[in-house]
ZAMARGU-4260 file (C-alpha; in steps of 0.2 Angstrom, whole numbers, plus 5000, padded with zeros to 4 digits):
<rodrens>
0) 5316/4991/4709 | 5320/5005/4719 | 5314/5022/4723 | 5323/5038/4723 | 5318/5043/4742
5) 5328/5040/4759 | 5324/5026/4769 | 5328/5032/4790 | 5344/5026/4798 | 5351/5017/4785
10) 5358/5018/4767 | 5346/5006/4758 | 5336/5012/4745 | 5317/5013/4748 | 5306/4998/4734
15) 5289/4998/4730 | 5288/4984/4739 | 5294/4995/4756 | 5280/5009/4751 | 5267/4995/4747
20) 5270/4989/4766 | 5269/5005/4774 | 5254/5012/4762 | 5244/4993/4769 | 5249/4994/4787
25) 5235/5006/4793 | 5225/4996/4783 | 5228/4982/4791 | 5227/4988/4806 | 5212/4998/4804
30) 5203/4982/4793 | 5209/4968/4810 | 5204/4982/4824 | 5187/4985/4814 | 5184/4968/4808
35) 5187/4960/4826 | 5177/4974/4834 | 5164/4982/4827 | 5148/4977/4829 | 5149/4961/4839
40) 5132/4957/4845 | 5133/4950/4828 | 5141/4936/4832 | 5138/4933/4849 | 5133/4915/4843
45) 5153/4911/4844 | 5152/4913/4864 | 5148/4896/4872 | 5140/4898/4890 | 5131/4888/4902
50) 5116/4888/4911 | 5112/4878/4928 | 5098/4878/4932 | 5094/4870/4950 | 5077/4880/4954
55) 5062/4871/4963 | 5045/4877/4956 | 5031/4882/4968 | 5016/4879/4968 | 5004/4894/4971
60) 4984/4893/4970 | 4985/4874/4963 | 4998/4881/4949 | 5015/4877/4947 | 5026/4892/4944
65) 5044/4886/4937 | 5052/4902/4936 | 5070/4896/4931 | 5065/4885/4917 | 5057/4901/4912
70) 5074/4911/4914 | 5082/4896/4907 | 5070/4899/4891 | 5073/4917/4890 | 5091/4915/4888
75) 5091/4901/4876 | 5077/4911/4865 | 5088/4927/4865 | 5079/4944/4864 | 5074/4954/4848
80) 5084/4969/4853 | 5100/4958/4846 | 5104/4952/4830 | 5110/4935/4841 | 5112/4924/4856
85) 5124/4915/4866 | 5125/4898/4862 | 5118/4891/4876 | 5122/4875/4885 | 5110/4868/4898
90) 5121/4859/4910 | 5123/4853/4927 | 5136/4863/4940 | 5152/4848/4938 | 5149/4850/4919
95) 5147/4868/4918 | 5164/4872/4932 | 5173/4858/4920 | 5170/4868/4906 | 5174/4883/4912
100) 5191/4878/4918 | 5196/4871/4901 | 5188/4883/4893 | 5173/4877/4884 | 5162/4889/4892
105) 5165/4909/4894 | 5152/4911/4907 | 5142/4900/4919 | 5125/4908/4922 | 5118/4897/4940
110) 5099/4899/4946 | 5097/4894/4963 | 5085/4883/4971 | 5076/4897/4980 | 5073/4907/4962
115) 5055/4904/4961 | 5051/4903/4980 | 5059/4922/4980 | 5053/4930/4964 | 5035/4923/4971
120) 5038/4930/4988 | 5027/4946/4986 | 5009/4936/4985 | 5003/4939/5005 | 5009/4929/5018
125) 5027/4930/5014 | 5040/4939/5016 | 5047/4948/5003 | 5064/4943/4995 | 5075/4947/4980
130) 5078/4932/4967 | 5095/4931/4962 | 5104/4923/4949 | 5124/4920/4947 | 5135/4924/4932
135) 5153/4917/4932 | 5166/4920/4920 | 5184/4913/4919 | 5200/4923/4925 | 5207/4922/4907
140) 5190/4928/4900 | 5191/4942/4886 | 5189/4961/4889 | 5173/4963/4884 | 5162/4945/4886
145) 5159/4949/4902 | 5153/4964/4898 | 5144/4955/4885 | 5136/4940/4897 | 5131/4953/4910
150) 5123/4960/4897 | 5111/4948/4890 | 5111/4937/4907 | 5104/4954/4915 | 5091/4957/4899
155) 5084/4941/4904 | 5083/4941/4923 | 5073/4959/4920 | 5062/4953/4909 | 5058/4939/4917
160) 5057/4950/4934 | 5045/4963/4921 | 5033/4947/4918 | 5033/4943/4935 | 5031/4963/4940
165) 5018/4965/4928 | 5009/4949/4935 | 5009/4954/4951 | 5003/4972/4947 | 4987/4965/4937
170) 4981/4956/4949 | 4983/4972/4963 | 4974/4985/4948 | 4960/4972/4945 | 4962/4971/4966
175) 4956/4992/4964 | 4940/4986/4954 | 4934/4973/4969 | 4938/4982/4980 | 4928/4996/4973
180) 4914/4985/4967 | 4914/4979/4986 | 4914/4996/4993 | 4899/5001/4983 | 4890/4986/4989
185) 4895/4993/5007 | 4888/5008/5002 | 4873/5003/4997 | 4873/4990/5012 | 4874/5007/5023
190) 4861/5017/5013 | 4850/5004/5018 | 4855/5004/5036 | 4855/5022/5039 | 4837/5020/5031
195) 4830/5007/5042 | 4839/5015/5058 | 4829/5030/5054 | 4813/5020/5052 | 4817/5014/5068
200) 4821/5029/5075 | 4804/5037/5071 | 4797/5020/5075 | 4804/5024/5094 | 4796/5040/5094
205) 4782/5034/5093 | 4785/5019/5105 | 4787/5032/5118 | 4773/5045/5115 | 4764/5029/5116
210) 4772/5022/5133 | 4766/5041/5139 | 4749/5038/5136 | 4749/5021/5144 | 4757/5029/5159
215) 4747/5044/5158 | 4729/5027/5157 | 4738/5020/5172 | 4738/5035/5182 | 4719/5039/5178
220) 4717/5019/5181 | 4726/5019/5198 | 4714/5037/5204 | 4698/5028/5197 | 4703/5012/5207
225) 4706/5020/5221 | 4689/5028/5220 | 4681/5012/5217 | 4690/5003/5234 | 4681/5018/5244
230) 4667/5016/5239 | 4668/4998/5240 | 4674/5001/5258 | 4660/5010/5263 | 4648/4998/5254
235) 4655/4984/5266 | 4652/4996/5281 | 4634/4998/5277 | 4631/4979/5274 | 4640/4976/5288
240) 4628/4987/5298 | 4614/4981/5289 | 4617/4965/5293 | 4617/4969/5313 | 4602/4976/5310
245) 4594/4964/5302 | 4601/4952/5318 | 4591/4964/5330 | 4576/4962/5321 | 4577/4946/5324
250) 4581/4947/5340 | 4568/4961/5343 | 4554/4949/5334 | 4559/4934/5346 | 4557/4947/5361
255) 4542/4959/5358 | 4524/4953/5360 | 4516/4946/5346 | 4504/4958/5337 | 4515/4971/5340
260) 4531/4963/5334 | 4522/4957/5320 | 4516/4974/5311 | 4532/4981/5315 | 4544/4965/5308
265) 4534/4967/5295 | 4538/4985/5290 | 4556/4978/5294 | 4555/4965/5282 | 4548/4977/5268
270) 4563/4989/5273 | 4577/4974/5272 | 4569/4967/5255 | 4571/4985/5247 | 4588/4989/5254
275) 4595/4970/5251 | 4589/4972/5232 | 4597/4992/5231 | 4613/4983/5237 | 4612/4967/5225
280) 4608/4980/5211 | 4624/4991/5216 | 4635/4974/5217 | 4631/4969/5198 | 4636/4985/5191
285) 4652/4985/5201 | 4654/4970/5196 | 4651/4972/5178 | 4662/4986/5178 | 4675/4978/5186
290) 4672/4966/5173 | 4674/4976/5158 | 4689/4985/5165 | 4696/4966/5168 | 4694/4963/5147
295) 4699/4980/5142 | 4715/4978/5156 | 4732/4982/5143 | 4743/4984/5158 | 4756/4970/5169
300) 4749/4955/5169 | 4749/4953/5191 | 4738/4971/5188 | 4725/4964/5176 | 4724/4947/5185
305) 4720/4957/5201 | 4706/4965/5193 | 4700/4950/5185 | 4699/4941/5204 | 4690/4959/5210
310) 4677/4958/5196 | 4675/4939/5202 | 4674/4943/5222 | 4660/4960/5215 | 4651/4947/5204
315) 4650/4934/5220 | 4644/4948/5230 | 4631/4952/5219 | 4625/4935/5219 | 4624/4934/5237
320) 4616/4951/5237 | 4603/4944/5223 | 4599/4928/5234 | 4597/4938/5252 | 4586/4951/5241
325) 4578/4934/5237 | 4578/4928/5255 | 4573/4945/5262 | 4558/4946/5247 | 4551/4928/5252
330) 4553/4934/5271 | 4542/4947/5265 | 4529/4938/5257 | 4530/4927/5273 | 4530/4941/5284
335) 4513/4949/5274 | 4505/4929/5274 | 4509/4928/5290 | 4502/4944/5300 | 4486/4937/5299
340) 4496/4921/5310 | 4510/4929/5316 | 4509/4918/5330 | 4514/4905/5318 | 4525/4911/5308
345) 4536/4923/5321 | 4547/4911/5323 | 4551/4908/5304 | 4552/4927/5301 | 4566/4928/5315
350) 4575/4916/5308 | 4572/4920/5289 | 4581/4938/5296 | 4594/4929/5303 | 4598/4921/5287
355) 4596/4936/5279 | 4608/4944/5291 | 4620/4930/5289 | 4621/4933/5266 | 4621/4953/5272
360) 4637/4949/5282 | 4644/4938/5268 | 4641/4952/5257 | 4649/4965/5269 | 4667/4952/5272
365) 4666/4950/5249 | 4665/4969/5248 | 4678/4972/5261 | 4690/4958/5247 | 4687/4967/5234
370) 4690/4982/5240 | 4706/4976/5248 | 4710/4970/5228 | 4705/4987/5222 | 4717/4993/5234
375) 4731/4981/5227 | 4725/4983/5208 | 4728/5002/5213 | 4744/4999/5218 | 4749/4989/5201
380) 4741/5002/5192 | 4752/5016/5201 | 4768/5005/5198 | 4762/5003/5180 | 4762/5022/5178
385) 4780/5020/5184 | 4785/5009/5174 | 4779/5017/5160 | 4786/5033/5163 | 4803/5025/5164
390) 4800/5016/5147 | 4791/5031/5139 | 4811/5038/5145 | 4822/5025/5139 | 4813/5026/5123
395) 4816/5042/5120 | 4834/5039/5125 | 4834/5025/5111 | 4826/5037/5099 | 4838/5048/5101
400) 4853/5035/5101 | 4845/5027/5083 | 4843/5045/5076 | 4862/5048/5080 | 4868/5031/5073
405) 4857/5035/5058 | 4866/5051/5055 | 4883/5040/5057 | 4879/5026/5046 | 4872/5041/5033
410) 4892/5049/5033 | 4898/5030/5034 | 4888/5028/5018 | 4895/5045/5011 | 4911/5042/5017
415) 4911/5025/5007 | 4901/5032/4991 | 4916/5044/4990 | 4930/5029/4992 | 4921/5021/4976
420) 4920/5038/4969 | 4939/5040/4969 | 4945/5019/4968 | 4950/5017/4951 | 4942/5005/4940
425) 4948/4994/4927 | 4945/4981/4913 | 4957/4965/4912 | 4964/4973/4896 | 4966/4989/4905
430) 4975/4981/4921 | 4984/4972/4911 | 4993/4985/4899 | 4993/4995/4914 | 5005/4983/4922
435) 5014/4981/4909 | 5019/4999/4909 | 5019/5001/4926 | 5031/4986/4926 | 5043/4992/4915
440) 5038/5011/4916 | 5055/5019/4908 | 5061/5014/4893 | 5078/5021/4882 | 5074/5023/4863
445) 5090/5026/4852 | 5102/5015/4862 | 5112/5004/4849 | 5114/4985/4855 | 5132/4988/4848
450) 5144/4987/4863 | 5156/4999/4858 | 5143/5014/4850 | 5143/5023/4836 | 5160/5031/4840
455) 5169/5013/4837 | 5175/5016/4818 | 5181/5035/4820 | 5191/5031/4835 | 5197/5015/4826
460) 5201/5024/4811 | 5209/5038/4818 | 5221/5026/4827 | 5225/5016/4812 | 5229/5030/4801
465) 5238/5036/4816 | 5251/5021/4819 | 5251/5022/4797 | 5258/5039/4798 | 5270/5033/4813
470) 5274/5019/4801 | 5279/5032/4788 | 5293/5039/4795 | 5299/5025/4804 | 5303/5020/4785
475) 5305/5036/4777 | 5316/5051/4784 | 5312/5066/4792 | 5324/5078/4779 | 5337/5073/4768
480) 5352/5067/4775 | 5363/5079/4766 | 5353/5093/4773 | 5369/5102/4778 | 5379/5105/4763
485) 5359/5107/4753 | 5358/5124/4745 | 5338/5124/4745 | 5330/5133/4757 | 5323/5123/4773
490) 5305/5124/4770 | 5308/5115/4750 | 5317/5103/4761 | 5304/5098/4773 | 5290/5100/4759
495) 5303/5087/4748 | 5302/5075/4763 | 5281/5078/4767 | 5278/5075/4750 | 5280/5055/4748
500) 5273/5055/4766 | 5257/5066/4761 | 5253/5054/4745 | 5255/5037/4754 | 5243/5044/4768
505) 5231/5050/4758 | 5230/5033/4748 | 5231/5026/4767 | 5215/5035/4772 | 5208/5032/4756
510) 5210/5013/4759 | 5207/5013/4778 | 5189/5022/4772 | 5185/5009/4759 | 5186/4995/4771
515) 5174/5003/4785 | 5162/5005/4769 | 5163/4989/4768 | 5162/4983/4786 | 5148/4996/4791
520) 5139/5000/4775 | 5136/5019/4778 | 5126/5030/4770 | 5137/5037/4753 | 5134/5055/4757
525) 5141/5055/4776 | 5155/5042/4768 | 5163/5054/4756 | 5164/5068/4770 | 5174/5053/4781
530) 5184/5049/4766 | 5190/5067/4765 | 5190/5068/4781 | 5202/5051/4782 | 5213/5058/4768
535) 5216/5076/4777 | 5219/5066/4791 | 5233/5055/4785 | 5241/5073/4776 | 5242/5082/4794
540) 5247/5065/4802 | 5261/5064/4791 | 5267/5083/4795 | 5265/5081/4814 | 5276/5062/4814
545) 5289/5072/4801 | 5288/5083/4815 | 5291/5073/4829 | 5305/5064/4820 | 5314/5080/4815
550) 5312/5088/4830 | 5315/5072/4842 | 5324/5061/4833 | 5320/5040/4838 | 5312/5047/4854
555) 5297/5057/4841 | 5294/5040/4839 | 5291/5034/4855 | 5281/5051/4859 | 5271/5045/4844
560) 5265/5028/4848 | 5260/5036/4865 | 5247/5046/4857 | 5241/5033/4848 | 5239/5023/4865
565) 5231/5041/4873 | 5219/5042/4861 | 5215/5025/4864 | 5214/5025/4882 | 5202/5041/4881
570) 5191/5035/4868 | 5186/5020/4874 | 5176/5025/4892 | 5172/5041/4898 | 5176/5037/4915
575) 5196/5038/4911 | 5202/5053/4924 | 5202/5070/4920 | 5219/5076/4917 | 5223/5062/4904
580) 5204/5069/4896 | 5213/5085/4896 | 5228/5080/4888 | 5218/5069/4875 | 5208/5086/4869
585) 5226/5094/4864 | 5232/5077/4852 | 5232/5080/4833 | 5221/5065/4835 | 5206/5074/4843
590) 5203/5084/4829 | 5201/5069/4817 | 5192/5059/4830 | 5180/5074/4830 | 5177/5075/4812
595) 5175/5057/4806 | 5163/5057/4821 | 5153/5070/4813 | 5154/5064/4797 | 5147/5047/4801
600) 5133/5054/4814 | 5124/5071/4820 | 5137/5075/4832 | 5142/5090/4822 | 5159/5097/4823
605) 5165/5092/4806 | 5172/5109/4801 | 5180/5112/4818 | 5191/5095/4817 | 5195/5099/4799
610) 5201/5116/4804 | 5209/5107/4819 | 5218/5097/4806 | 5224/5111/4798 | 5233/5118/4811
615) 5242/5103/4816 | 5244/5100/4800 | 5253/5118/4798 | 5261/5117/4817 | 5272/5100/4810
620) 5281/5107/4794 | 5283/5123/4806 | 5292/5113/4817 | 5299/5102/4803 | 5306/5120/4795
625) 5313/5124/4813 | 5320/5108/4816 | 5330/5109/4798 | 5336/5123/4801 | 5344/5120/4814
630) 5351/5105/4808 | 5358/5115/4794 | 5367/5124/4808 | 5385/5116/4813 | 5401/5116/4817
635) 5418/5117/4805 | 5422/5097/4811 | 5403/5092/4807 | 5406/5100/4791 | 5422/5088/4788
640) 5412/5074/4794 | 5397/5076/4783 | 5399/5069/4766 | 5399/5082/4749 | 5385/5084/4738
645) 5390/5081/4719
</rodrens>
């Protein structure tokens, strides 16, 4: 049955069947572009891919850390941020490069046998290196799944990479908390030093005020036993003369007459028995002196054993004193028996003397040794009192040395108190969800999984209702053919034309809006504004192609499907060069783009594409009014030529 409108360059009448087509073509091409296209992590499950996997675990602190098969799990498990996976084929490298020739797989995802070895190589002792991973995809691949495989295969390899970042982070925060713990105990460790230098310190100072008074004993020592060998010295003289003495008694008693000699030896003997006891007496205290001084002795050991052999040689002396004060006491008593016989007894007396003399010269040559080993114990002592003094020194020095390394160790102990202060500590649980943010320490929230955004079904429907209004006019004329020789005025010409065009695009967005309802599922509020937004669309669609048509002829047509092809090239990626962005932003589809955008999200700008419509909407019967004009505008042999209106 057909239809009282004029079908373009030919003189067939226009059926249903004809309006049906063009009335379903943006619906089909809108219902295959959306269908095939929107949304499709959905079905990600109808890619095939395989994973090789020739990794070597290692082995670190007894534990074996297989990080491909890891990976390898990662990929096959999928990640919750998807609706779904790859189907995932765990293969070897002939397999998986033979079935990604034929095409069985559309990516090969290969982890080399180094994966581990590197991912692990931050622990110390190595040197650090990146793990890498290779995706491979066929020449004849798809636009978008290798988009699609980079995607997921570079999910995984960061969150495996996060794992092992967070891992390694762990241990280095629990790493702060020994550290700290250990620095404390260092702390304290120096606290305690700095304490027991400083006991030592004072413990010097009183080492050395003690070495100054045992220099300060030494030097009255060595003055005292210089004293003693004096008058040790002397002693010795006086024995010594004593002892020539009691020799010319002797001598004088063996010589001088009898009665005489005998009174007067005598008196002698009386005289040598007091003096030989004085002496005896004087050589027991020295030597009991000396022997006190011997067991009281705190200095060198060669000092005290000299005056240890001293108070021996005095205490010798004294005994030889004791036994000539006992000789020269019986020579007495002899002498005082014998007077009344001195004839008898001269001769005993001489030589009792001369034994006397002979003890009284052993006393003088003992105290003449001891006071040679006064004179050498004065010596010792006078060295002591050197030594001493240059201990007493050093010891000061040292005192002075611990106090300073006290004061060191005490800011060393500071210094780490205040490391511990500012180390931070933490619990497992606290190093471990600081890793984990650490690890992964930015994170995008409102980024959609679907590869082509939220922009995917206005620029889809924008260029389907686009081509639909292209397809209009390629079945339907501009104006009437009989334009010429019509007597209505141009503008009810070109609204006759518009009219049939205006209705089927309307029911064409209506339709196209229907089926993204049912493909996307949007909320009915934003839908209805993308419904109206669709229809208005389709209406200024239909005046700008009418346009194009009228004004252009066949090459409207080709100026038409190549802003369909514009507005695709500038609405899939924003990196499309400037000029043609520019040129995009003037289309009659940019208004629409904008609009349904809008409508279906909070981009905004709904009434600015609507009133861009409008315009465009109004520029193409302007044009279409111009162009018939014109056409209405002839010469007297295109009048003959043209056929008459009955």
């Amino acid at each position: 049955m057909s239809i009282p409108l004029e079908r373009a360059r030919t003189r067939r009448p226009i059926t249903w069947l004809t309006i049906l087509g063009v009335i379903l073509l943006p619906a089909l091409i809108g219902g295959i572009l959306v269908v095939a296209l929107y949304n499709p992590t959905t079905r990600l499950d109808a890619m095939n891919a395989a994973i090789v996997n020739d990794d070597e675990p290692v082995t670190i602190n007894g534990q074996t850390v297989p990080l491909g098969r890891q990976l390898t799990a990662g990929l096959v498990e999928g990640s919750d941020d998807t609706d779904s996976n790859l189907t995932w084929t765990i293969s070897n490298a002939e397999d998986a490069a033979a079935g990604l020739a034929d095409g069985t797989y559309a990516a090969v995802v290969t982890i080399p046998e180094n994966f581990s070895a590197a991912a692990t190589s931050t622990q110390p002792g190595e040197t650090p290196e990146k793990a890498t991973i290779e995706v491979t995809t066929p020449p004849d691949s798809r636009i978008v799944d290798d988009a699609i495989t980079a995607q997921i295969t570079s999910t995984a390899a960061s969150l495996t990479g996060e794992q092992i970042s967070t891992a390694y982070l762990e241990n280095v925060f629990l790493g702060f908390t020994t550290l700290g713990e250990q620095l404390g105990e260092a702390a304290d460790g120096a606290d305690q030093l700095a304490s027991g230098i400083g006991q030592s310190a004072d413990g010097s100072a009183e080492l050395a005020s003690g070495i100054d008074q045992l220099a300060s004993g030494a030097g009255a020592l060595s003055s005292g036993l210089g004293t003693i060998a004096s008058s040790t010295s002397q002693a010795a003289g006086g024995a010594a003369q004593l002892a020539a003495a009691q020799n010319q008694i002797a001598d004088g008693l063996d010589a001088a007459p009898l009665p005489a000699a005998a009174n007067t030896m005598y008196g002698y003997m009386q005289s040598a028995a007091t003096g030989t006891v004085t002496v005896a007496q004087g050589a027991g205290a020295l030597a009991q002196t000396l022997g006190t001084l011997a067991a009281t002795c705190d200095g060198s050991p060669s000092y005290c054993q000299s005056v240890a052999t001293a108070a021996d040689a005095a205490a010798t002396v004294a005994q030889n004193a004791g036994s000539a004060a006992t000789a020269a006491g019986t020579a007495a008593g002899y002498g005082g028996q014998v007077v009344p016989g001195i004839s008898t007894l001269i001769s005993q007396t001489s030589g009792g003397l001369r034994q006397v003399a002979a003890q009284t010269q052993s006393l003088s040559d003992g105290l003449t040794q001891l006071a040679q080993g006064t004179t050498q114990s004065q010596s010792g002592a006078q060295s002591l009192q050197s030594g001493a003094s240059q201990a007493a020194t050093g010891a000061t020095s040292l005192t002075d040395g611990l106090t300073q390394l006290a004061s060191g160790t005490t800011d060393l102990a500071d210094g780490l108190h205040t490391a511990v202060d500012q180390l931070p500590s933490y619990t497992d649980a606290e190093a471990a969800s600081l890793a984990e943010v650490v690890a992964d320490p930015v994170q995008a929230e409102g980024v959609g999984s679907d590869l082509f955004g939220a922009s995917a079904i206005p620029l889809l429907t924008a260029l389907a209702l686009w081509f639909g209004a292209l397809g209009t006019f390629i079945a339907l004329r501009a104006f009437p053919a009989r334009t010429l020789a019509s007597r209505s005025p141009s503008a009810l010409l070109a609204l006759r034309s518009l009219a049939p065009a205006a209705a089927i695009g309307a029911i064409q967005g209506l339709l196209v809006a229907g089926i993204v309802q049912i493909s996307a599922g949007y909320d009915w509020g934003d839908w209805s504004i993308f419904a109206g937004v669709s229809i208005l669309a389709c209406v200024a669609f239909a005046a700008v192609n009418q346009a194009l048509v009228a004004v252009f002829g066949g090459a409207g047509r080709w100026i038409a499907a190549l802003i369909g092809v514009l507005a695709v090239a500038a609405g899939i990626v924003s990196t499309v060069p400037g000029v043609l962005l520019a040129i995009d932003g003037l289309m009659p589809t940019s208004p629409a783009y904008t609009a349904m955008l809008g409508a279906l999200t909070d981009s905004g700008g709904v009434g600015a594409g609507i009133a861009g419509l409008a315009i465009w909407g109004g520029l193409g019967l302007v044009a279409t009014i111009l162009a018939i004009a014109r056409k209405r505008t002839t010469s007297a042999r295109a009048i003959l030529a043209s056929p008459v209106v009955s």
